[in-house]
Rosetta silent file (secondary structure, phi, psi, omega in degrees, C-alpha in Angstrom):
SEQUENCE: XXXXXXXXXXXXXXXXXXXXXXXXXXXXXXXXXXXXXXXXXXXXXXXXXXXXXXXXXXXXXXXXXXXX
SCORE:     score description
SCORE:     0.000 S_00000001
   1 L     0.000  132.994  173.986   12.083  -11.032   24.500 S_00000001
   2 E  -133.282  153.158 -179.720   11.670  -12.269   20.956 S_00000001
   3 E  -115.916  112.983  155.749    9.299  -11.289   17.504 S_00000001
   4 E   -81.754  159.850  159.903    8.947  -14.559   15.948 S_00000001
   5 E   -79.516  103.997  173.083    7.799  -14.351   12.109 S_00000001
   6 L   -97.004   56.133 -164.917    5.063  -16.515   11.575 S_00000001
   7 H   -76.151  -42.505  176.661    5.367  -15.865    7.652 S_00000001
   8 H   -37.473  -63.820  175.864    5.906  -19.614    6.804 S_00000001
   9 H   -55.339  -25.633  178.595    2.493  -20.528    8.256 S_00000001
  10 H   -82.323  -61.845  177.886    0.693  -17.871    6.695 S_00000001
  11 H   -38.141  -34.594  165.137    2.168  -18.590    3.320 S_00000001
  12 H   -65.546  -44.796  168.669    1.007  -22.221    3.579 S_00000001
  13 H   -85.278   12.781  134.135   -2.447  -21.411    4.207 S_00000001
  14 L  -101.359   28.845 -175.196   -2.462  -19.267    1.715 S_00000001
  15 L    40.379   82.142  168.596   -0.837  -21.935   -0.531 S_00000001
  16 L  -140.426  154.992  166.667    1.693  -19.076   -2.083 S_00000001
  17 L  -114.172 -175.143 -137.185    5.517  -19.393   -2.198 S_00000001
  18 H   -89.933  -13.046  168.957    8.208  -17.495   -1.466 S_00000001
  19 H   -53.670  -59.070 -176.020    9.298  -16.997   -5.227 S_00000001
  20 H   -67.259  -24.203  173.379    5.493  -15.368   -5.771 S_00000001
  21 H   -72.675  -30.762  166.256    5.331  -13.480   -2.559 S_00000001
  22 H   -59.235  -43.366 -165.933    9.077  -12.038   -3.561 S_00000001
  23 H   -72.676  -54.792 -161.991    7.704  -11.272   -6.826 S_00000001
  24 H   -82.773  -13.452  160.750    4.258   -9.552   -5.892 S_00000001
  25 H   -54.762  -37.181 -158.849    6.252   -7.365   -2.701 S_00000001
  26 L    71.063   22.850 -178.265    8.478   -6.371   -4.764 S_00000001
  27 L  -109.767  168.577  175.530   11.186   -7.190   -2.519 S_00000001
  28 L   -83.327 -178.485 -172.344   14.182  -10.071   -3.203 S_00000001
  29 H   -84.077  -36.201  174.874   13.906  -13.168   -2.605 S_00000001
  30 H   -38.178  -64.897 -158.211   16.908  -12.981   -0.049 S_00000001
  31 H   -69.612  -18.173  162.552   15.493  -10.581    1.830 S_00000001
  32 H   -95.237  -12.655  164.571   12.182  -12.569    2.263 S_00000001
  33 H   -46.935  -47.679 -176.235   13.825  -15.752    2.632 S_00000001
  34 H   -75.964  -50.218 -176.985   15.718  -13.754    5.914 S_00000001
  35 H   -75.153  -31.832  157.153   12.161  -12.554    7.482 S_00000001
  36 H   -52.367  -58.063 -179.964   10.959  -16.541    7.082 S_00000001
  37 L   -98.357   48.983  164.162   13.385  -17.994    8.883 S_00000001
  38 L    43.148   59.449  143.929   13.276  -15.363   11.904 S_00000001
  39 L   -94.150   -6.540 -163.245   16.787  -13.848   10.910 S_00000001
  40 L   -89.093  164.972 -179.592   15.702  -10.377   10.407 S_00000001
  41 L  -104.148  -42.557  165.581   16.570   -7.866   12.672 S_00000001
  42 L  -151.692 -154.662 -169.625   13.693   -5.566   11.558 S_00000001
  43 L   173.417  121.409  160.032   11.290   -4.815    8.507 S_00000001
  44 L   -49.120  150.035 -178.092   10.016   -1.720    7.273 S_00000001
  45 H   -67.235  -40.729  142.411    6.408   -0.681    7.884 S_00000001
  46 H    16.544  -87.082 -168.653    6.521   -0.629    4.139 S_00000001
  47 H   -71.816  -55.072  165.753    7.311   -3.669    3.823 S_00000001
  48 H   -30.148  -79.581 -154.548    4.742   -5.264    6.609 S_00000001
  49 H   -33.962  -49.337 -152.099    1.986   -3.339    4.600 S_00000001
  50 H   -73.551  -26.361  155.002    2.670   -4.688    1.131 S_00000001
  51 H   -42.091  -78.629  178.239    2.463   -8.587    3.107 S_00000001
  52 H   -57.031  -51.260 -173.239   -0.114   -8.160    4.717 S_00000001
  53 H   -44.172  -79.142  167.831   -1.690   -6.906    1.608 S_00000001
  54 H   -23.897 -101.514 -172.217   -0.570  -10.060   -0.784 S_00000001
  55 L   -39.272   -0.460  179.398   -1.567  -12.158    2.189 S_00000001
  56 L    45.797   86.192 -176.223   -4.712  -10.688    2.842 S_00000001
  57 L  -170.895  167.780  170.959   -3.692  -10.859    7.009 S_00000001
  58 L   -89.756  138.654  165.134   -3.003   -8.563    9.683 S_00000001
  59 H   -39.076  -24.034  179.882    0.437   -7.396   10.982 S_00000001
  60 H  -105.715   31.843  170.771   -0.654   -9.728   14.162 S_00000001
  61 H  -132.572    0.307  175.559   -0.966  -12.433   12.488 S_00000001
  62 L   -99.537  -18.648 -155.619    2.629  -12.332   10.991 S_00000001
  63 E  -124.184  141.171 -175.739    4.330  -11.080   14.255 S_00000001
  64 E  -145.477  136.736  175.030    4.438  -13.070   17.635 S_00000001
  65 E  -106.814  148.067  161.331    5.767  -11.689   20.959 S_00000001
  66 E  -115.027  135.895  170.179    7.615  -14.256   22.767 S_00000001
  67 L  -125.973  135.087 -157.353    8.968  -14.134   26.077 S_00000001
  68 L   -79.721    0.000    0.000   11.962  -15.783   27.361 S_00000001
């Protein structure tokens, strides 16, 4: 079982990068750089919310379950 991120894809259709999405979370840029390329291990609820806000989207549209 895997949670892909599908943050990349959102962020394109909502033409924003990951410098402005870093900036308006209020999170680093590392640390969203690491939930983009499906390295994270987890991610605060927090953290979700304040996404999803800036992205105007649902957690279940950032999160995918895959099964192996």
């Amino acid at each position: 079982m895997q949670i892909k991120v599908n943050l990349d894809k959102i962020m394109l259709e909502r033409n924003i990068t990951l410098t402005e999405l870093a900036q308006r979370v209020g999170i680093t840029l590392a640390n969203l750089s690491i939930l983009k390329t499906n390295k994270a291990k987890a991610i605060r609820f927090s953290t979700l919310a304040a996404i999803c806000r800036e992205l105007q989207c649902q957690p279940g549209d950032l999160l995918e379950f895959i099964e192996e």
